[in-house]
C-alpha positions, 0 to 999 in steps of 0.5 A, spaced: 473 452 487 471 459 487 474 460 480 471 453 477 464 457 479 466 464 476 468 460 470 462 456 469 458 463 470 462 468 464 462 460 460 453 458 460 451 465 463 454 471 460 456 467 453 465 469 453 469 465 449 474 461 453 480 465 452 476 471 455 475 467 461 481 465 462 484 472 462 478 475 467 480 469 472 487 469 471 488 461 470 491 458 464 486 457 457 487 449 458 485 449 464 479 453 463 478 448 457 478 442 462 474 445 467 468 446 461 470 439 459 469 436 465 462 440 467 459 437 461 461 430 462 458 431 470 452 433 467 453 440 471 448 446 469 448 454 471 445 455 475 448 451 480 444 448 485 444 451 491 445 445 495 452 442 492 458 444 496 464 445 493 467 438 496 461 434 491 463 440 486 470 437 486 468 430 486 464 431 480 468 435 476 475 430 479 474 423 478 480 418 478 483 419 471 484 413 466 492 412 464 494 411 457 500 409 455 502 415 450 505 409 444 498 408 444 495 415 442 495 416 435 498 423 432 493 428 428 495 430 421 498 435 422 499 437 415 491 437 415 491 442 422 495 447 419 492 447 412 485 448 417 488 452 420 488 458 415 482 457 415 477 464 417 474 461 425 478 456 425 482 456 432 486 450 435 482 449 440 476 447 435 481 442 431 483 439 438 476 438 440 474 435 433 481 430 433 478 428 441 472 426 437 475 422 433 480 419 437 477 418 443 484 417 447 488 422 444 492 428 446 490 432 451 490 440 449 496 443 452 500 436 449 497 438 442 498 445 442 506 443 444 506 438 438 503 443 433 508 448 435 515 442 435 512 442 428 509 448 425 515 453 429 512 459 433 509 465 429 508 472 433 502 475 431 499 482 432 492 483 432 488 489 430 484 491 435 476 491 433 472 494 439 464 491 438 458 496 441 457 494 449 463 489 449 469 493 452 470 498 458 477 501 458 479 504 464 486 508 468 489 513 472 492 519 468 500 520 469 497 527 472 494 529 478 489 535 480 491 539 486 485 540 491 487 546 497 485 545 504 481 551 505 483 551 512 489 550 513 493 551 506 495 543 504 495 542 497 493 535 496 493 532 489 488 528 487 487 521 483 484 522 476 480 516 473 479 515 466 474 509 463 473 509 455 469 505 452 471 502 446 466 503 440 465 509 441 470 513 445 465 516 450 469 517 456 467 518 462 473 522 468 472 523 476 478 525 481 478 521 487 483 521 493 487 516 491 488 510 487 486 505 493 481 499 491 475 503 495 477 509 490 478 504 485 472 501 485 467 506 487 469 509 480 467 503 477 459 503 480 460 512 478 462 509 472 457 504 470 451 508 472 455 515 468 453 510 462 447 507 464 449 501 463 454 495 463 460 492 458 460 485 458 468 486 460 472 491 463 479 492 462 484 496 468 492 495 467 495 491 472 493 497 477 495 494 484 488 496 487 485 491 481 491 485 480 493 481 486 498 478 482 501 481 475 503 476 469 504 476 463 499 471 461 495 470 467 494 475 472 490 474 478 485 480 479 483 482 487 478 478 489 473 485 491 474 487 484 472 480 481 466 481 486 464 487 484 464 484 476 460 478 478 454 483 482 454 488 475 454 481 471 462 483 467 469 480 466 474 483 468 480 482 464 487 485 465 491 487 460 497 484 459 504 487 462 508 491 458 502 490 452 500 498 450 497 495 445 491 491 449 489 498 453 491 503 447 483 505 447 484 508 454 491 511 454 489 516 448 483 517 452 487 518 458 491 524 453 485 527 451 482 527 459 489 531 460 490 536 454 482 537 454 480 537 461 486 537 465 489 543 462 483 547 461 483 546 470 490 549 471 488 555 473 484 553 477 484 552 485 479 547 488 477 547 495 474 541 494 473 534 492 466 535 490 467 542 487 473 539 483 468 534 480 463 538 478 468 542 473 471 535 471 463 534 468 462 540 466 467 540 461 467 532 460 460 534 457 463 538 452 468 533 450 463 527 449 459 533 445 465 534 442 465 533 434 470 527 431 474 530 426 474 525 421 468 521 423 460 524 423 458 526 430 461 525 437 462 520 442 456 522 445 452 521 439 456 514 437 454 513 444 446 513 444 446 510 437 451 504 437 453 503 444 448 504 449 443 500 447 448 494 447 449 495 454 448 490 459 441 493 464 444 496 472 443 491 477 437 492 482 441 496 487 448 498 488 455 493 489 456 493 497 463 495 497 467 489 501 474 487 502 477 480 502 483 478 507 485 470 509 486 470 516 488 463 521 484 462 526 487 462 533 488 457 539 482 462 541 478 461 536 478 468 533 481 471 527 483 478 527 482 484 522 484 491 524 486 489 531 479 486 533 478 479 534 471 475 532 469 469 534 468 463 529 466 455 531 471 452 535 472 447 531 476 450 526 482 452 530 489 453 526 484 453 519 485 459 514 479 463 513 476 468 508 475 473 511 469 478 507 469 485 510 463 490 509 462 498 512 457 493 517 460 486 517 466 481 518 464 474 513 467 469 516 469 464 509 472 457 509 472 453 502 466 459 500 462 457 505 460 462 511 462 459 517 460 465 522 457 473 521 458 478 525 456 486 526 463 490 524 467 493 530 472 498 530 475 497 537 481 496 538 484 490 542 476 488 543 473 481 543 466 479 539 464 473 541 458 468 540 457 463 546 455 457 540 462 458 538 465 456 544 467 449 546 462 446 552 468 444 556 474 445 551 474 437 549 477 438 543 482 443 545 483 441 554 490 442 553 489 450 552 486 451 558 486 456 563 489 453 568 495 449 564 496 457 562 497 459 569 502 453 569 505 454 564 506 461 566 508 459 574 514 456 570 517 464 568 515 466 575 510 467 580 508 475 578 508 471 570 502 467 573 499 472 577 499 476 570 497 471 567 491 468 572 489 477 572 489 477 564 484 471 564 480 473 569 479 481 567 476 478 559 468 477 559 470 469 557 477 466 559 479 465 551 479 472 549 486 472 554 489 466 551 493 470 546 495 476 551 498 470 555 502 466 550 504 473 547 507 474 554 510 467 555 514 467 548 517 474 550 521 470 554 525 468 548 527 474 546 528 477 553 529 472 558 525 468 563 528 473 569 527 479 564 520 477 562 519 476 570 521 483 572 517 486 567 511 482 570 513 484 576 512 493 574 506 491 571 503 488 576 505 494 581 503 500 576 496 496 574 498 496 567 495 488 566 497 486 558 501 484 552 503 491 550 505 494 557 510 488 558 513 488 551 513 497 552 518 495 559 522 490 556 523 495 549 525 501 553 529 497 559 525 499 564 524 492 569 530 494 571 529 501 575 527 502 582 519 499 583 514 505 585 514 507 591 521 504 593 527 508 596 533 509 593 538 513 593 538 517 585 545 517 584 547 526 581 546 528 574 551 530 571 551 535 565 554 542 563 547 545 565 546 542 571 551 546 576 549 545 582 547 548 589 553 551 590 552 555 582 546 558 586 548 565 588 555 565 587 557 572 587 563 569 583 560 566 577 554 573 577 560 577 576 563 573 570 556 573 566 554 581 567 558 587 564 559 593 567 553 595 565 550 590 568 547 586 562 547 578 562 551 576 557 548 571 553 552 568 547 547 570 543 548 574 536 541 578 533 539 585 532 532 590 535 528 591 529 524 599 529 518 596 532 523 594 539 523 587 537 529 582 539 530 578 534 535 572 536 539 569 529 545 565 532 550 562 538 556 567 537 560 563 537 557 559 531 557 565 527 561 565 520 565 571 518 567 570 510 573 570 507 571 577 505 569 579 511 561 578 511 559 576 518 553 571 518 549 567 521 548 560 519 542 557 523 538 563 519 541 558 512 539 553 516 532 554 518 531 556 511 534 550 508 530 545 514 523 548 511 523 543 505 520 536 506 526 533 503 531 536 508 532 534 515 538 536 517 543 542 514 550 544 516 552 550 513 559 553 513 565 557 511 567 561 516 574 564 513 572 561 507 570 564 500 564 562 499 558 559 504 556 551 503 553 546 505 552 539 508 544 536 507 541 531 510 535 529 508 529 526 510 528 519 509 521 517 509 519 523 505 526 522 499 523 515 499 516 516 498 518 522 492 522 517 489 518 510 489 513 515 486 518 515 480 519 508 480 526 510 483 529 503 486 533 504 493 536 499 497 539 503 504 539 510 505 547 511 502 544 509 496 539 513 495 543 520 497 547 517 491 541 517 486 542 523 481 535 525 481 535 526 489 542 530 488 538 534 483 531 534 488 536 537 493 539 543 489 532 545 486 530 546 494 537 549 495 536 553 489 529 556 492 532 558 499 537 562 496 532 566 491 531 569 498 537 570 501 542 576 500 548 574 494 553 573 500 549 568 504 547 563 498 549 556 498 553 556 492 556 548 493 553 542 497 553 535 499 548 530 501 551 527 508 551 519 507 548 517 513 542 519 518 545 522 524 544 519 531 544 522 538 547 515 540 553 516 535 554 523 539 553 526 532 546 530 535 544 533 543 538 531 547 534 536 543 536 533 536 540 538 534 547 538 530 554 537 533 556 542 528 564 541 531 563 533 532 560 534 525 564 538 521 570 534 524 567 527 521 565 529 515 572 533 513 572 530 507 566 532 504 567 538 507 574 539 503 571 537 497 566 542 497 571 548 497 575 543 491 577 547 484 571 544 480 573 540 474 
């Protein structure tokens, strides 16, 4: 019904076509045909009344239908349509209503559309694009990103550039944002608007995930914040169709503009700031709107305050109110979650699908359009906000979810399951808010088992540790089955190479084998004293790599030079009696796997991404930077990126995650032997 309205709305109030229409409310032009049809025969006017619901809405515009056999349903002339429609305004749609007036029974429009194209055959047209003053705003991000430094620490960060045109006059409007999210998105849009003075009558984004829920071709679903923010400033908003440059052709070359004109110019810059950044991108953005036209009188600007500014649309009174939109079921207790905080709504309504409408200040609590509860937002994860009118006078409606049938149901795993149980209730302002802890718990017991989820209750209770999280944190890491607090038991040694015991304490024996004759503790260690008296430790001696040509070195060095990119995680470097140093590479998965979505790079598992050219090729540039400072000797000349992640549970890393350089070298003796192959 909420699109029904919006339809009705850009029909009587802003006056689109309703092929237009369709477009901004991603629905079908036919169905937005029936919907106008049917309007007019309820009678219906804009505005609504504010009365009628959406149920009398639906029963007015849906009425049972009438069946005619289609033998009974005279054919158009067809050759007369075709000849009409050659015709300059003339559209199929005109034809189709001027054949129903007629007829009265006949054809409905999709049906008369299908029987038009059976008989005249598909026609592929292209259409030349005339931009009307005030009517289109073209709007994107730049492929090019603008490099603001954090002055505290270093961190570059790349910020967003948004770019929006409009179309008669070119005059352009580009702001650096953080990123492309949808509080980005549409705060740009509010800049922009108030940038022009104004509003077009529509607005057209690529199918941007922060403006288009759902691309199509044909019919994309716009995002329900954006489409609020279109009806508050009184627009459509219709998404170019997917892989049409042509719809969007106007802001693609503004784009281009904005990069060469504005970007370029800022290369050599370095901004400490948003705000500062900003504030350059005006300053030359002026320059380009006052910028003369090559081949036409005047400039954007000029185009602009003669043709296109008086044909825009006034601003609204105040400024949108930015809100998002999510569906949420209500629970068993009433409440919906948003962000980890649960607010209560009519009791009535449990199990239904809600609308949920967020603000910086509110939760809006939505079915079929109609506000069911409000509430002031709050951050506080885990909490409860609760209006008593919301709650149940004496659970009628729902007794089987009562308190006690909990601790019941709970007694069934086990006693200290119940006394969780009863203690989450107990420990909430209204029992209710613990419903959800307590099935939680009971349901464990799928996973885990009922003896396992009985333990666990059992250790919760004794550390005063009474929720959800802290049975499901023992269940995870094994814990309900060590020794309770406070209970005594004998702890069985510890065995490990670096644990040696009392009888390793003050052994003449072992002290004489780890000193020299001068008394100096042998350490393993490979480094060297630097002028200032420094120790610097570089390597294990035993880990030392001495060349082919005789050239010690010390791979850990490599190693942490290799490690310091954000695209490797792991490095083993090797060579020892060998003729050059190589290297086998781990990478880091979550940041290879952001670099590559950000190239539209597709992956499957983590195998698969280490064998994507354009990772082998993001590797070696890294590789190529680290031997730019290492001596000719020492530079990694050959690698390999190894095709797994390394595990400490495979015994491929120690506790401390670091690399079993012999475990490893001897699983990966293939790769290694590869390495030092003659090249082809």
């Amino acid at each position: 019904m909420r699109k029904i309205k919006e339809v009705l709305r850009l029909r009587w109030s802003l006056g689109m076509s309703q092929r237009t229409i369709a477009r901004s409310c991603g629905i079908g032009p036919t169905s937005v045909a029936e919907y106008l049809r049917r309007a007019e025969r309820a009678g219906l006017k804009w505005p609504l009344p504010p009365e009628m619901g959406e149920g009398q809405l639906e029963r007015l515009l849906f009425p049972p239908p009438l069946s005619i056999p289609a033998s009974q349903r005279p054919l158009p002339d067809w050759t007369k349509v075709h000849q009409e429609l050659k015709r300059k305004g003339v559209t199929l749609y005109l034809l189709w209503e001027e054949y129903q007036a007629e007829t009265h029974d006949g054809y409905g429009y999709s049906r008369f559309c299908e029987l038009h194209s059976e008989w005249a055959g598909k026609l592929d047209l292209v259409m030349r694009h005339e931009h009307k003053a005030g009517e289109k705003l073209f709007v994107d991000y730049a492929g090019q990103t603008l490099p603001v430094v954090d002055r505290k620490t270093g961190e570059v960060r790349e910020a967003q550039v948004f770019v929006g045109v409009l179309g008669a006059s070119s005059y352009t409007y580009a702001e650096a944002t953080w990123t492309q999210g949808l509080p980005d998105w549409i705060g740009s849009h509010v800049r922009a608007f108030e940038f022009f003075g104004g509003v077009p009558e529509i607005v057209v984004p690529d199918n941007l995930a922060s403006g288009v829920s759902k691309t199509c071709l044909y019919e994309p679903d716009v995002n329900p914040t954006y489409q609020e923010m279109a009806a508050h400033y009184g627009t459509a908003v219709i998404p170019a169709r997917v892989a049409k440059p042509r719809d969007k052709a106007k802001v693609e070359v503004g784009v281009q503009v904005v990069e060469r004109w504005i970007l370029a110019r800022l290369r050599h810059r370095t901004f400490f700031s948003l705000a500062e950044a900003n504030q350059a991108i005006r300053e030359l953005l002026d320059r380009l709107n006052e910028r003369p036209f090559r081949k036409l009188p005047g400039s954007r600007k000029a185009l602009f305050e003669s043709l296109e500014k008086p044909c825009l649309q006034p601003l609204p009174e105040s400024r949108y109110e930015y809100a998002e939109w999510k569906k949420a079921r209500v629970n068993i207790d009433y409440h919906v979650e948003f962000e980890g905080h649960y607010y209560s709504v009519p009791h009535a309504l449990v199990k239904q699908q809600l609308e949920l409408r967020v603000t910086a200040e509110t939760v809006e609590c939505l079915l079929k359009g109609k506000r069911v509860a409000s509430h002031r937002r709050s951050r506080v994860k885990g909490g409860h906000t609760t209006l008593s009118e919301h709650m149940p006078s004496s659970h009628r409606e729902h007794a089987s979810w009562t308190p006690s049938r909990l601790i019941a149901w709970a007694r069934e795993t086990g006693p200290f399951t119940a006394q969780l149980t009863e203690a989450i209730l107990e420990s909430r302002p209204h029992p209710e808010q613990g419903f959800r802890s307590c099935l939680g718990i009971m349901r464990l017991a799928k996973s885990y088992g009922a003896e396992r989820v009985e333990a666990a209750c059992e250790r919760t209770l004794t550390i005063r540790a009474s929720s959800y999280k802290s049975v499901k944190a023992i269940l995870e890491n094994g814990l309900e089955a060590k020794p309770l607090p406070g209970s005594e038991q004998e702890v069985p040694p510890i065995e490990h190479a670096n644990v040696r015991g009392a009888a390793y304490y003050r052994s003449e024996e072992a002290t004489r084998a780890a000193l020299d004759r001068d008394g100096w503790l042998r350490t393993g260690d490979v480094g060297f004293i630097d002028e200032r008296g420094h120790v610097h430790v570089t390597d294990r001696l035993k880990d030392l790599i001495i060349t082919a040509g005789g050239k010690n070195i010390a791979p850990s060095l490599i190693e942490n030079k290799l490690k310091s990119s954000p695209y490797i995680k792991e490095a083993i470097v090797i060579g020892d009696r060998r003729a050059y140093v190589a290297a086998l590479v781990g990478i880091d998965r979550d940041a290879v796997a952001n670099w590559a979505g950000r190239r539209g790079i597709a992956f499957t598992t983590y195998r698969d991404l280490t064998e994507k050219p354009e990772v082998v090729e993001l590797v070696a540039g890294e590789v190529r930077a680290v031997n730019g400072d290492l001596a000719a000797v020492e530079q990694v000349k050959r690698f390999r990126l190894i095709p797994k992640e390394l595990d400490h549970e495979e015994g491929e890393l120690t506790a401390t995650q670091k690399v079993k350089r012999a475990i490893m070298q001897d699983r990966l003796r293939d790769l290694i032997d590869a390495l030092y192959a003659p090249a082809r």
